[in-house]
C-alpha positions as CSV (number, residue, x, y, z in Angstrom):
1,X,-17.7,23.9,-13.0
2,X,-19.5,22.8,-16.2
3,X,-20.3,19.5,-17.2
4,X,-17.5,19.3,-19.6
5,X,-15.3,19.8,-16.8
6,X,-15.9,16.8,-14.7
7,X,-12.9,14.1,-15.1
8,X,-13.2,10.4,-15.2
9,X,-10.4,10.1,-12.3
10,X,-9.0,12.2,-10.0
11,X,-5.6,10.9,-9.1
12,X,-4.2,12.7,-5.5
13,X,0.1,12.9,-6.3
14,X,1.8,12.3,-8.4
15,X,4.6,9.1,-7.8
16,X,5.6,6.3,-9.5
17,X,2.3,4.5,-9.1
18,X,-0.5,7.8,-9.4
19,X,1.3,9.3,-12.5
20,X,2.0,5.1,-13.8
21,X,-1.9,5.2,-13.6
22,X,-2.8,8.7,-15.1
23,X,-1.1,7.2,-18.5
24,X,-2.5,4.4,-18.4
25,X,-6.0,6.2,-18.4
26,X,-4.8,9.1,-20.3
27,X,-3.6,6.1,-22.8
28,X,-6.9,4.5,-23.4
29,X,-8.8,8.4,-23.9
30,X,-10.1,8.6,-20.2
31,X,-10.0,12.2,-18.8
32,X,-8.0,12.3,-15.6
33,X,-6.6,15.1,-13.5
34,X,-3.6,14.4,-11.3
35,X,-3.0,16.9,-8.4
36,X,-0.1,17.5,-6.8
37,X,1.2,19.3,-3.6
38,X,4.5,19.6,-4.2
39,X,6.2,19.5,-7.5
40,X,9.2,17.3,-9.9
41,X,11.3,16.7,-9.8
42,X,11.4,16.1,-6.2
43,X,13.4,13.7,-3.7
44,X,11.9,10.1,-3.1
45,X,13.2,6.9,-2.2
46,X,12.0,3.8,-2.7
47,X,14.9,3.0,-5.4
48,X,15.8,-0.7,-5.8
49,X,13.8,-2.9,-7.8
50,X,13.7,-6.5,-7.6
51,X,13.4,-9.2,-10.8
52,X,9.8,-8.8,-10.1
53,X,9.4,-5.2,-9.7
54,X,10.6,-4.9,-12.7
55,X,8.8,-7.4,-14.6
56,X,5.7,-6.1,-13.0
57,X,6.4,-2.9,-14.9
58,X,6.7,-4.4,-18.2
59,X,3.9,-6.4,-18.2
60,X,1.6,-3.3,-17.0
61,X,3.5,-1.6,-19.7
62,X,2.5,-4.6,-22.2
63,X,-1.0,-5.2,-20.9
64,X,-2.0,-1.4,-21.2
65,X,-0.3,-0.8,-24.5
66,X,2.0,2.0,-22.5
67,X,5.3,1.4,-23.9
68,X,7.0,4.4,-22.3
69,X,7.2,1.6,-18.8
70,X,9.2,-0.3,-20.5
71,X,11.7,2.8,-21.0
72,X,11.8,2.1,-16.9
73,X,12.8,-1.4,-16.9
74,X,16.6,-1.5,-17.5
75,X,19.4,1.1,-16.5
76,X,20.1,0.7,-20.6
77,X,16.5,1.7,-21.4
78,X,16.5,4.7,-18.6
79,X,19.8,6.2,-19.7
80,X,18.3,6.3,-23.5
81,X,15.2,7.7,-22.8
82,X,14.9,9.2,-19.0
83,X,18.4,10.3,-17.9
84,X,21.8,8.6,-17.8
85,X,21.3,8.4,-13.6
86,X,19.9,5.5,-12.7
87,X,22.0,2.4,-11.1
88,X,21.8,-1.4,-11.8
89,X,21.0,-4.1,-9.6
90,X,22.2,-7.5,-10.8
91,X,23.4,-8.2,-7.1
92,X,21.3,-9.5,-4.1
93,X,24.1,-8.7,-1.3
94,X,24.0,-9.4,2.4
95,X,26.9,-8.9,5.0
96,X,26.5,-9.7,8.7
97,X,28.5,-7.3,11.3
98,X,28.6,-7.8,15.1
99,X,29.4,-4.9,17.3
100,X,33.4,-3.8,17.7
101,X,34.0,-6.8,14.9
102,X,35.4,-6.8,11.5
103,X,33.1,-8.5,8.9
104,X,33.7,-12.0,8.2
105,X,33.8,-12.9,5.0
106,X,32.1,-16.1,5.2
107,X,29.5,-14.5,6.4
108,X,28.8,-12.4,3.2
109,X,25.9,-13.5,0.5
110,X,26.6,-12.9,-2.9
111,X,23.1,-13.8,-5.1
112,X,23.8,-12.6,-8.5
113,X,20.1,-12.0,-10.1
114,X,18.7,-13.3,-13.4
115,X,19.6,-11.6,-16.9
116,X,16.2,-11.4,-18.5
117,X,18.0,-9.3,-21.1
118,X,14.4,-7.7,-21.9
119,X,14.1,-6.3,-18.3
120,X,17.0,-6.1,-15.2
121,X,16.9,-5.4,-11.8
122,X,17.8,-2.1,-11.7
123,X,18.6,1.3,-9.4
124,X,16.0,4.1,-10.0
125,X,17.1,7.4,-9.1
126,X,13.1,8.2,-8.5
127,X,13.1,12.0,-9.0
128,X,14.3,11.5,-12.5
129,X,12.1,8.3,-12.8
130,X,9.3,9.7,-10.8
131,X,9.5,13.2,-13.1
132,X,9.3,11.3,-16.4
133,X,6.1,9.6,-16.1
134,X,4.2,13.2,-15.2
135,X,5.5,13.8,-18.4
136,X,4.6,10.6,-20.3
137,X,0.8,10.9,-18.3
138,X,0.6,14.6,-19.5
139,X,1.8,13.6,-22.7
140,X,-1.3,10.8,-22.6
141,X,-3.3,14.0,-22.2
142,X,-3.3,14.0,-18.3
143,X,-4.1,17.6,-17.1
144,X,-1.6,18.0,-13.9
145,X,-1.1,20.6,-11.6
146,X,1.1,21.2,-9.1
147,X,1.2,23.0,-6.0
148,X,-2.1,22.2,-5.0
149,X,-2.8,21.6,-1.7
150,X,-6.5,19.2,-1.4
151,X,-8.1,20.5,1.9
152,X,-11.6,18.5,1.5
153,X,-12.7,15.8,-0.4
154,X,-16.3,14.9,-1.1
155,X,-17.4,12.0,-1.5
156,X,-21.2,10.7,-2.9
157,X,-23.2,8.2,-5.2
158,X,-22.8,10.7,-7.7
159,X,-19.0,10.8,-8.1
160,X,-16.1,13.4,-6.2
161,X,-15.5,17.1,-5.8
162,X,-12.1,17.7,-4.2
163,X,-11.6,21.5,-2.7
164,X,-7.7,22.9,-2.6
165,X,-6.4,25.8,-0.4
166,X,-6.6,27.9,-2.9
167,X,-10.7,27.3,-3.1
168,X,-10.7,25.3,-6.7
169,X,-13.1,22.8,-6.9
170,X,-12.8,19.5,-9.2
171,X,-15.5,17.3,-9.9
172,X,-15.0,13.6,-11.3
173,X,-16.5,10.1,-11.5
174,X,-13.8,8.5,-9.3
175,X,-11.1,9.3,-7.0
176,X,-7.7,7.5,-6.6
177,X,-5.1,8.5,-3.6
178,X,-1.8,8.4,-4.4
179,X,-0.5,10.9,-1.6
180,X,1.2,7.8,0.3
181,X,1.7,8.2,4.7
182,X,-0.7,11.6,4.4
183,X,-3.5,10.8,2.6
184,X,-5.9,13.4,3.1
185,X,-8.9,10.6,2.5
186,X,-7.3,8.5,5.0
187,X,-8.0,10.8,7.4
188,X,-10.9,12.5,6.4
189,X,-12.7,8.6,6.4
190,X,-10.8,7.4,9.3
191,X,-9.7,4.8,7.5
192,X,-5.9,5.2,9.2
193,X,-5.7,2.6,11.7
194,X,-4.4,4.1,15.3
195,X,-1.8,1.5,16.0
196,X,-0.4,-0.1,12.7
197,X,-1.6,-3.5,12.3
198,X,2.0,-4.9,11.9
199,X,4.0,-6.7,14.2
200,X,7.3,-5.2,12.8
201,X,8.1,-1.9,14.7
202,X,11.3,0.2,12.6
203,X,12.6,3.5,12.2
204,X,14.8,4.9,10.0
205,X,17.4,7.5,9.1
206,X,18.6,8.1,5.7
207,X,20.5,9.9,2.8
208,X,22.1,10.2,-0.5
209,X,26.1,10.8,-0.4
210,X,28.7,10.6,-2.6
211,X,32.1,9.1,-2.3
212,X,30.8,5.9,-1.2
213,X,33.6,3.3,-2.4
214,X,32.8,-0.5,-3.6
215,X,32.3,-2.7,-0.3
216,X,34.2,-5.2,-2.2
217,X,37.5,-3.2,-1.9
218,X,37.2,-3.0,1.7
219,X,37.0,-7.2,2.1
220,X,39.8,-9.4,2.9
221,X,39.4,-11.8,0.1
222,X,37.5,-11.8,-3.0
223,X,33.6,-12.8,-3.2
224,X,32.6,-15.2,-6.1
225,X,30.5,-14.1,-8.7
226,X,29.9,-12.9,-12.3
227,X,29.1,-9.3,-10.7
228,X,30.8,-8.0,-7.8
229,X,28.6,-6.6,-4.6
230,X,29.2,-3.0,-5.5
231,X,26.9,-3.7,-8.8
232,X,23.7,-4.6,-7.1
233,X,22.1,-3.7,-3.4
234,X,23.8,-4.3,-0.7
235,X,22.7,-4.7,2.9
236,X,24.4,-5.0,6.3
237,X,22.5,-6.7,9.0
238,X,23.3,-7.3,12.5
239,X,21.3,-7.4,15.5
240,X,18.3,-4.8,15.6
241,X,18.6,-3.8,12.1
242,X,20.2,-3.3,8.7
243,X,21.6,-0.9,6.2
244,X,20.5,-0.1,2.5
245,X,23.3,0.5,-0.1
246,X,22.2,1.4,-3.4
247,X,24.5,3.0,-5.3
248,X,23.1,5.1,-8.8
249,X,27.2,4.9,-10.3
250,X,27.9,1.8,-10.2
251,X,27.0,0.6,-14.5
252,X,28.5,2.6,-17.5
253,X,24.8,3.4,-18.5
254,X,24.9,6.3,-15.5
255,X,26.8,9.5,-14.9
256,X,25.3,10.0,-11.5
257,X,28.0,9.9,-8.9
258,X,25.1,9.5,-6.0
259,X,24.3,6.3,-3.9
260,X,21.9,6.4,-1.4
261,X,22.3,4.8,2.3
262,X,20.1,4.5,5.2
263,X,19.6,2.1,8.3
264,X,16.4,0.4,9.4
265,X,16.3,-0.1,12.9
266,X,14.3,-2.1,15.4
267,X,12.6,0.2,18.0
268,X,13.4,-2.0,20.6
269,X,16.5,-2.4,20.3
270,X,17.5,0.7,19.2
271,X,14.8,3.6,20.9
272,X,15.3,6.5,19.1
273,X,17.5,8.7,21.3
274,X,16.1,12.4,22.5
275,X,18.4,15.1,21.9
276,X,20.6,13.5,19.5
277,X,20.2,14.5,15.4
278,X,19.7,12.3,12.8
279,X,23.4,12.6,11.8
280,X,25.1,12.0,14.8
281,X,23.2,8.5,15.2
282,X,23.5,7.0,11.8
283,X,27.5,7.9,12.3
284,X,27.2,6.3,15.9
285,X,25.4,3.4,14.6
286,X,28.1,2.9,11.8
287,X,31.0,3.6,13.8
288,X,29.8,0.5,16.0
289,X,30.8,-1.9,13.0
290,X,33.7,-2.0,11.6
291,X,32.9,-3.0,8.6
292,X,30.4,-0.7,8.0
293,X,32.6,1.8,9.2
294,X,35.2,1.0,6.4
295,X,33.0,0.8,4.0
296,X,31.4,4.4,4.3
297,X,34.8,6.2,5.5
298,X,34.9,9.7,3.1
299,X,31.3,9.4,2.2
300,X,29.6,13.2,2.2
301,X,25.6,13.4,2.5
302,X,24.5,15.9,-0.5
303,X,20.8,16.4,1.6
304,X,19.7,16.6,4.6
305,X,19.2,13.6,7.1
306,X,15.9,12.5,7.5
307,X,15.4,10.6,11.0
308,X,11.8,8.8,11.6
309,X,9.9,7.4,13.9
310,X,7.7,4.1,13.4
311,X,7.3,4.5,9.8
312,X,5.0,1.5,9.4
313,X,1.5,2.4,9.0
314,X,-2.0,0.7,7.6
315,X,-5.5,1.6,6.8
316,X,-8.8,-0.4,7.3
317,X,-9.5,-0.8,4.0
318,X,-8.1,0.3,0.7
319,X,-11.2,0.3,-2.1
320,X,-14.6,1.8,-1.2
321,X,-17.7,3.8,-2.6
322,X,-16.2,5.8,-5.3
323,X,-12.3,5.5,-4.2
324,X,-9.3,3.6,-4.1
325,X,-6.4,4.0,-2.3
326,X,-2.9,3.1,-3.8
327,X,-0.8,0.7,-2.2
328,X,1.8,3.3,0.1
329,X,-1.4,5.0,1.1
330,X,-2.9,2.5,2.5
331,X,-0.2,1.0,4.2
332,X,4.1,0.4,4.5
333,X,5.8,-2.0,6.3
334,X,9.6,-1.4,5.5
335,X,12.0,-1.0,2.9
336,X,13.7,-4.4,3.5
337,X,13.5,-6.7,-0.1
338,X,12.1,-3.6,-1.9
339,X,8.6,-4.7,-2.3
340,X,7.0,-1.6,-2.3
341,X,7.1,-1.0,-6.0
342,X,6.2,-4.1,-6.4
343,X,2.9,-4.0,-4.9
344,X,2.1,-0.4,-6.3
345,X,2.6,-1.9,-9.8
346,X,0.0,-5.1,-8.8
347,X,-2.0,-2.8,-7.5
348,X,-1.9,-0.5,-10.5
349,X,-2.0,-3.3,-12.8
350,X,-5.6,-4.9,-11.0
351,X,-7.3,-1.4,-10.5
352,X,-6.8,-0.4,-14.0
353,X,-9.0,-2.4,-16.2
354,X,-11.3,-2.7,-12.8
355,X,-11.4,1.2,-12.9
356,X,-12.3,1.5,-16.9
357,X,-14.7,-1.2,-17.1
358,X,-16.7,0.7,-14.1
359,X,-16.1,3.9,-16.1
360,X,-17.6,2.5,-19.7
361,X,-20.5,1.0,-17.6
362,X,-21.1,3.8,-15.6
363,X,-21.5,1.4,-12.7
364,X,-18.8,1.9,-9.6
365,X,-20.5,-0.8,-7.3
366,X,-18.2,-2.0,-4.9
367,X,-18.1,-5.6,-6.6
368,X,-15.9,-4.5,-9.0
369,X,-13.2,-2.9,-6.5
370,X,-13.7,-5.4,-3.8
371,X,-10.3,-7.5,-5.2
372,X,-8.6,-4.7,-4.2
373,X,-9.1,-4.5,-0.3
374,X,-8.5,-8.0,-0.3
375,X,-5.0,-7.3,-2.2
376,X,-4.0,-4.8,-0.1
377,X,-4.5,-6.8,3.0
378,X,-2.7,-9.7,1.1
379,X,0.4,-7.4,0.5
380,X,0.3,-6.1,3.9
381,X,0.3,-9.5,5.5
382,X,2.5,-11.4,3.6
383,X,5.2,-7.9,4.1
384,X,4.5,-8.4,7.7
385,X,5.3,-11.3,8.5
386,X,8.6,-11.8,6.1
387,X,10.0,-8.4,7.4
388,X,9.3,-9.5,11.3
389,X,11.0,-12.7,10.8
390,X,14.0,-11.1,9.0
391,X,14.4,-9.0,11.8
392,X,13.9,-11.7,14.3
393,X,16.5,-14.1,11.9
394,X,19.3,-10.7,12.2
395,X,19.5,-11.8,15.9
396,X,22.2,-14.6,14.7
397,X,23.8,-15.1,11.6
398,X,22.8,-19.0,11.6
399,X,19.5,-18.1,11.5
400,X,19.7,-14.8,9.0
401,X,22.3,-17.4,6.6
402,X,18.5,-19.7,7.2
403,X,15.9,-17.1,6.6
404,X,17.7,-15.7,3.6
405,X,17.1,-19.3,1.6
406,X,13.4,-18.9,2.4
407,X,13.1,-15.4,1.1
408,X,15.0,-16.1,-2.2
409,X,12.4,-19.2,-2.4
410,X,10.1,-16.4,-2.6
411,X,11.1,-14.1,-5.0
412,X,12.1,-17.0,-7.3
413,X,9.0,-19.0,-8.1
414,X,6.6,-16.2,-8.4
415,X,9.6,-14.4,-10.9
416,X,9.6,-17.8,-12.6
417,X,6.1,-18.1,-12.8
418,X,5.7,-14.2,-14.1
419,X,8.5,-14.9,-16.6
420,X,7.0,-18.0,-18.2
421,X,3.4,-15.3,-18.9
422,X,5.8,-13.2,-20.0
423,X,7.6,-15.1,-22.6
424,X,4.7,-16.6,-24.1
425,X,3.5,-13.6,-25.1
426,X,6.8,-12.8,-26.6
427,X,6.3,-15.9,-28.4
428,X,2.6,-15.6,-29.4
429,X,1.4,-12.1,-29.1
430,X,-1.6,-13.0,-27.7
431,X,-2.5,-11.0,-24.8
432,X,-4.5,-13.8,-22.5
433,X,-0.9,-14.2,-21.2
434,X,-0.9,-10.6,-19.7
435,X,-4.5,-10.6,-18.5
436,X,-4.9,-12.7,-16.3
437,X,-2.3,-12.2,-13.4
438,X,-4.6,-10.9,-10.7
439,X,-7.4,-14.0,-10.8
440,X,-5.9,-14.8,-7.6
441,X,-6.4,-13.4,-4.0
442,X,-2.8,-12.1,-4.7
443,X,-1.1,-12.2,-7.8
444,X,1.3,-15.5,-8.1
445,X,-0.5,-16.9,-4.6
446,X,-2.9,-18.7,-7.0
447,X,-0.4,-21.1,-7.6
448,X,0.3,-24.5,-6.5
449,X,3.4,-24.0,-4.8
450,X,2.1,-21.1,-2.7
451,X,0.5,-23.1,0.2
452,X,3.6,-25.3,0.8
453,X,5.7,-22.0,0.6
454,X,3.6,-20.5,3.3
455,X,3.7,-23.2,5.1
456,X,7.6,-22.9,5.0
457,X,7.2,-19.4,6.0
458,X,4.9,-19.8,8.8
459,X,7.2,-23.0,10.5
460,X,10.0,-20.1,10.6
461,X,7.5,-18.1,11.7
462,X,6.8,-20.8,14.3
463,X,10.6,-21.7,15.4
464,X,12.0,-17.9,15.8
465,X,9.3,-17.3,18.0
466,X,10.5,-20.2,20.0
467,X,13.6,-18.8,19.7
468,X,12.6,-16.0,21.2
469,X,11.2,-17.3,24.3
470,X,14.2,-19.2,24.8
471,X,13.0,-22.6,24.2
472,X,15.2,-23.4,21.6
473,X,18.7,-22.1,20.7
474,X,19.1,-20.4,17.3
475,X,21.5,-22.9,16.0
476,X,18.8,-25.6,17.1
477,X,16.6,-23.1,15.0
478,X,18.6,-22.7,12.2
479,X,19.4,-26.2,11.6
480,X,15.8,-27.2,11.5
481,X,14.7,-24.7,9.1
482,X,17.7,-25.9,7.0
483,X,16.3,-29.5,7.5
484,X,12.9,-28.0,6.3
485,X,14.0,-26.5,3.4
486,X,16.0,-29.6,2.0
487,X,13.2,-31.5,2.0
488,X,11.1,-28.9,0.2
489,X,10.2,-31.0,-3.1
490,X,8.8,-27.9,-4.4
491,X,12.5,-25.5,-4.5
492,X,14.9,-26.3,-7.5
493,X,17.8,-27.3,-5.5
494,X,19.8,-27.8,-8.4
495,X,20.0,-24.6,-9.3
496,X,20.8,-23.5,-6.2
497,X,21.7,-25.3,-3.0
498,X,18.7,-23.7,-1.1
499,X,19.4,-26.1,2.1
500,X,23.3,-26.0,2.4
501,X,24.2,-23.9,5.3
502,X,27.2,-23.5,3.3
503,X,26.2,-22.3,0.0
504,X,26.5,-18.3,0.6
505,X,26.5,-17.7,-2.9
506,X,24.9,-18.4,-6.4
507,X,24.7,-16.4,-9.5
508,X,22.2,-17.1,-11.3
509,X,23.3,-15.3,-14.5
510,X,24.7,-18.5,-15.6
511,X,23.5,-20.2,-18.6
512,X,24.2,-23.7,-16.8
513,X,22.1,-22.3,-13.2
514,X,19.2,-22.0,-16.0
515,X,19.4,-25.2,-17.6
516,X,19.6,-27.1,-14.5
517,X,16.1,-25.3,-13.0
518,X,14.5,-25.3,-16.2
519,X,15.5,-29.2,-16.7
520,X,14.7,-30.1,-13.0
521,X,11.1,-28.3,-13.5
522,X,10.7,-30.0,-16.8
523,X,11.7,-33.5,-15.0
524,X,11.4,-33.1,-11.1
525,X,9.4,-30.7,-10.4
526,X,5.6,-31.5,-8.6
527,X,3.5,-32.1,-12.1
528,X,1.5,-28.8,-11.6
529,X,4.6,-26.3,-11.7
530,X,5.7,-28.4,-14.8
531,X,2.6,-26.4,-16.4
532,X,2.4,-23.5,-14.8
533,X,6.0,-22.5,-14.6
534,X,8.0,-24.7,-16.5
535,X,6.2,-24.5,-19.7
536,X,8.5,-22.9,-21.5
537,X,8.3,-21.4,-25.0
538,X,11.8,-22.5,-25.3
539,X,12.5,-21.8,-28.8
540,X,11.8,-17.8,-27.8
541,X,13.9,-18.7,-24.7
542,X,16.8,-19.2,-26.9
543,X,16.5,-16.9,-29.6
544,X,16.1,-14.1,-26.5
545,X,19.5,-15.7,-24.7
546,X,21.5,-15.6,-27.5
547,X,20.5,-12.5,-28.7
548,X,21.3,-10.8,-25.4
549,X,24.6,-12.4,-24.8
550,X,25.7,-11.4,-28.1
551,X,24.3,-8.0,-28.0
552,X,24.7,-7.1,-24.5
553,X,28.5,-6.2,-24.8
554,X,27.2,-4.1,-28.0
555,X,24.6,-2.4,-25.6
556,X,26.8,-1.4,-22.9
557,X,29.3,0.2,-25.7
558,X,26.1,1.9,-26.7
559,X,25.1,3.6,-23.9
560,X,28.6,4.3,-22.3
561,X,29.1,6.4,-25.5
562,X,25.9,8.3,-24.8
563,X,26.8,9.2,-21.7
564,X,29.5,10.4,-22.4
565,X,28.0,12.4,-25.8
566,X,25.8,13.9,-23.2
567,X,28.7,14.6,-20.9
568,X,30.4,16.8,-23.6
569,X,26.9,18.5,-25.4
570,X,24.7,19.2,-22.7
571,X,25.0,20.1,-19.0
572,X,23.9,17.7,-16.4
573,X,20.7,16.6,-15.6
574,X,19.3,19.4,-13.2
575,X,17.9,17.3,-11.4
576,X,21.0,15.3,-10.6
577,X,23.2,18.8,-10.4
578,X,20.0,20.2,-7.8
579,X,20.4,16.9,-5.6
580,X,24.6,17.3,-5.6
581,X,24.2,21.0,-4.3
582,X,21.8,20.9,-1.5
């Protein structure tokens, strides 16, 4: 190749995170070349995304002047500019099963998420969401190809030259790995760790099906709430695992009749079984609950199932001479509380400015990429060891009702605290607000309330494994979590009763849940969260809340009727009509 050939970045595939990244330096005139084995759109899952996932997005989106992520934050911003298939998630729902029992429906959570009303929590229907951003990277000025298979990748103080199948050969300043479980640099380095540094230890078997009717209609009684269970993510847990609903119909902004389903399970409690297909065991592990079993009567896969075994795998490192590898190639942990966007947008968000300052300055020592291997192994920690103890906490629904406090805990303060940066920005304009979220060994852990919230974490940590060896009971465990958490000065309890045993639900839509965390972290809180959380441009606040309540009823109207124009003028998405054929 000639000099003029050589790219800035190399980016290997082309998901959420690699082609997020490709526009981003595409955006700001770097030249990058994104290859990709396969092609879009294409199946992927990896579909919920939580408060923060979300508001990760839009403040990469903001902080790299790409304003085609924020067309990714909202099922009303998808259906306008990606495709009317994408689902809504403004429920957080649990429901615990026992073997050969109905569900009990006091033993259902209903945790209606925050309106942000410039963001929601939302279902994406990733080969539609996945498909648009190779578009909006090659629109940057991203040169992508397809169908190319990398076979070698070399590596030196001068830069990379990756060789394909078809014996191309690329040459660039800096190589990025976005190919996820198979990363070819994984294993040409051996950075792929043998045995998965992880004490959690799942399987899965999934697929998307239609004809999956609300859980709600199935219950004996009605569940409180401003949004009913079908219109978020729902999950069933029992003992050795849990089930993903996550339906893509379930909001007027989507046409897709699709919802995708699958079941996490512990390998040792459920080994996976020789001679028995993927199918046969999910319907023999839902046919052992009742409830489950009610709830997915009629539903038809539309694909294939795909059975796995361990799926959790890590790498030694993440960043080194010359490379980085994104967040799902260098490791996964497991689908449960959908962090894995999550992380791929921190990650994306602190290698991007890294990656062009190195780039203007010519200079790729490892200083500048060294937050990033301590990131990664940040992200992979912290998943570890909340996923383990969820699975531990399924064991008994005294200690999963427990556990569940503790993880809302989590996603809370950090959204708070990612919310106030955000709004103040709003408010000001100035962009210090969205520069400076990865000072921290992990973004949001730089806080004040992060070592007591660890600390919270890690006395679970400490009673379910006393659980486990039998020296305590797990009502005796439950109960002193419950204890712990009450006395946790640092949780706004009056926005939600995090240490009532009781309290199975909270909807924190509400105008009044709002006021009464914003005025206990105003007047209660510990004095360093009054600054870094709870100070609030609350003039912005207002004008953002009232504008959304008013328009929001407008907005829906809005995109219903697009929908259905694009119902009567053009013919379904093909990628949505592909996925219903197969």
């Amino acid at each position: 190749m000639t000099e003029q050939d050589q790219y800035d970045t190399i980016i290997l595939g082309s998901g959420i995170g690699g082609a997020s990244l490709a526009a981003i330096l595409a955006r700001h005139g770097y030249k990058v070349l994104m290859l990709e084995k396969g092609q879009h759109p294409r199946f992927a899952i990896g579909e919920a995304a939580f408060f923060r996932t979300c508001l990760w997005i839009w403040l990469t989106g903001q902080r790299y002047d790409v304003p085609e992520l924020l067309n990714i934050v909202s099922p009303e911003a998808i259906a306008e500019h990606v495709a009317p298939t994408s689902g809504q998630k403004q429920s957080f729902g649990q429901a615990y099963h026992r073997a050969g029992e109905p569900v009990r429906i006091e033993e259902v959570h209903n945790i209606v998420t925050p309106l942000a009303f410039f963001f929601r929590d939302t279902h994406f229907f990733r080969q539609d969401i996945d498909d648009y951003l190779v578009k909006v990277a090659v629109g940057y000025g991203t040169d992508y190809r397809d169908h190319t298979d990398v076979t070698h990748i070399d590596l030196d103080d001068d830069g990379v030259t990756v060789t394909t199948a078809a014996g191309e050969r690329f040459s660039g300043r800096y190589f990025v790995d976005g190919a996820g479980f198979r990363s070819p640099l994984a294993d040409q380095l051996g950075l792929r760790d043998a045995m998965p540094r992880t004490r959690t230890n799942s399987r899965s078997i999934f697929s998307h099906f239609t004809n999956v009717q609300p859980f709600d209609d199935t219950l004996d009684g009605e569940i409180p709430g401003s949004y009913r269970l079908f219109e978020g993510t729902l999950h069933h847990a029992f003992d050795g695992g849990w089930f993903w609903v996550i339906p893509f119909n379930n909001t007027e902004h989507s046409e897709n009749p699709l919802c995708s389903v699958g079941v996490m399970l512990d390998r040792d409690k459920f080994p996976r079984p020789a001679d028995v297909s993927a199918e046969d065991e999910f319907w023999q592990i839902v046919n052992r609950f009742p409830g489950i079993a009610a709830h997915l009567q009629g539903a038809q896969s539309v694909r294939p199932y795909v059975g796995t075994d361990r799926i959790q795998y890590t790498a030694s490192q993440a960043a080194g001479p010359r490379y980085t590898l994104l967040t799902h190639s260098h490791s996964f942990v497991d689908p449960l509380y959908s962090r894995g966007m999550m992380w791929t947008f921190e990650n994306v968000y602190a290698l991007g400015h890294r990656l062009m300052s190195a780039l203007d300055a010519d200079d790729f020592s490892m200083e500048r990429f060294e937050y990033l291997n301590g990131l990664a192994e940040a992200q992979l920690q912290q998943a570890d060891q909340m996923v383990h103890n969820a699975y531990r906490a399924m064991a008994h629904f005294d200690t999963w009702n427990a556990w569940l406090r503790v993880f809302i805990a989590g996603e809370l303060l950090p959204g708070l605290y990612l919310w106030r940066k955000a709004l103040q920005y709003i408010a000001t304009g100035d962009k210090k607000w969205v520069t400076d979220l990865d000072t921290g060994p992990k973004p949001c852990f730089e806080t004040s309330f992060a070592a007591p919230y660890q600390a919270l974490v890690d006395y679970a940590d400490k009673l379910f494994g006393q659980m486990e060896r039998g020296e305590i009971a797990p009502e005796s465990a439950a109960s002193q979590l419950f204890e712990r958490i009450q006395a946790s000065d640092f949780l706004p309890h009056p926005g939600y009763a995090f240490g009532d045993p009781a309290a199975l639900h909270n909807d924190f839509t509400l105008p009044t849940t709002l006021a009464k965390i914003i005025l206990w972290g105003k007047l209660k809180a510990p004095v360093e969260m009054r600054t870094e959380i709870f100070d609030l441009p609350l003039g912005t606040l207002q004008k953002i809340e009232m504008k959304g309540r008013l328009l929001d009823p407008l907005r829906k109207a809005w995109a219903s009727q697009l929908v259905r124009w694009a119902g009567r003028n053009t013919p379904k998405h093909k990628t949505l009509r592909s996925a219903v054929s197969r």
